[in-house]
C-alpha positions in Angstrom: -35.3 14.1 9.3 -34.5 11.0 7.2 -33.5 7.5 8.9 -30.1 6.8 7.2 -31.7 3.9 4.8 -34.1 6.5 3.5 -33.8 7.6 -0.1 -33.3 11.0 -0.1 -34.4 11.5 -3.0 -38.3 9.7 -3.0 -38.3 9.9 0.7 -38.8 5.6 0.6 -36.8 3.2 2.6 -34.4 1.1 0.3 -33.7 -2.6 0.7 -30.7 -3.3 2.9 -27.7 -3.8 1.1 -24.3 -5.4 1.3 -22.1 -4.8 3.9 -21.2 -1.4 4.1 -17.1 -0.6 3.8 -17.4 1.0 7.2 -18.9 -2.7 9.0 -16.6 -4.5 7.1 -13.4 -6.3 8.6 -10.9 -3.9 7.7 -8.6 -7.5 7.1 -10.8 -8.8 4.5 -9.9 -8.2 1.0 -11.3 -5.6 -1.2 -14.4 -6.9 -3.2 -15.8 -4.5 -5.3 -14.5 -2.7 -8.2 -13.9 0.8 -6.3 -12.1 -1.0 -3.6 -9.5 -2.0 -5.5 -9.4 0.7 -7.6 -9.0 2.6 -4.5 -6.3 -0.1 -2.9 -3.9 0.2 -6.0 -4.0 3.9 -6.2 -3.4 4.6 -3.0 -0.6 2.4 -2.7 1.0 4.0 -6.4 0.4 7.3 -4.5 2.6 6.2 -1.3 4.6 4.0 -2.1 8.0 6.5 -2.4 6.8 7.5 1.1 6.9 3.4 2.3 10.1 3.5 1.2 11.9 6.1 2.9 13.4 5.1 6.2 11.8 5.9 10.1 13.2 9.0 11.2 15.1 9.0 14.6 12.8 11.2 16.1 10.0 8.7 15.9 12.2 5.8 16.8 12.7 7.3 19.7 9.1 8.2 20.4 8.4 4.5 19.8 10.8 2.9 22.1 9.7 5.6 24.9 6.5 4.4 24.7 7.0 0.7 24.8 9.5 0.8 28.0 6.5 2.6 29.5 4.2 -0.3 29.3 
């Protein structure tokens, strides 16, 4: 089985690289290309959704829980 920084393809260990997106702060902002290509599409995707309002259900659910703590 191949150690995760194996190529899978010559079977060789690679040089380490940058930080991978799953290490990195999840605050910091996006500094590669496919980040914020990724950031901006995402947010064109959703952003109707961001807009609609909390339903009442969930509000409730929400204020249930933080009365409990």
């Amino acid at each position: 089985m191949n150690d995760s920084s194996d190529d899978p393809v010559k079977g060789e260990k690679r040089a380490p690289g940058p930080k991978s997106r799953e290490k990195r702060d999840r605050n910091s902002p996006p500094d590669d290309a496919f980040d914020i290509w990724l950031d901006r599409s995402l947010r064109k995707m959703f952003e109707d959704a961001e807009k609609e309002p909390i339903p009442p259900d969930l509000l409730a659910l929400i204020k249930r829980h933080q009365e409990k703590d």
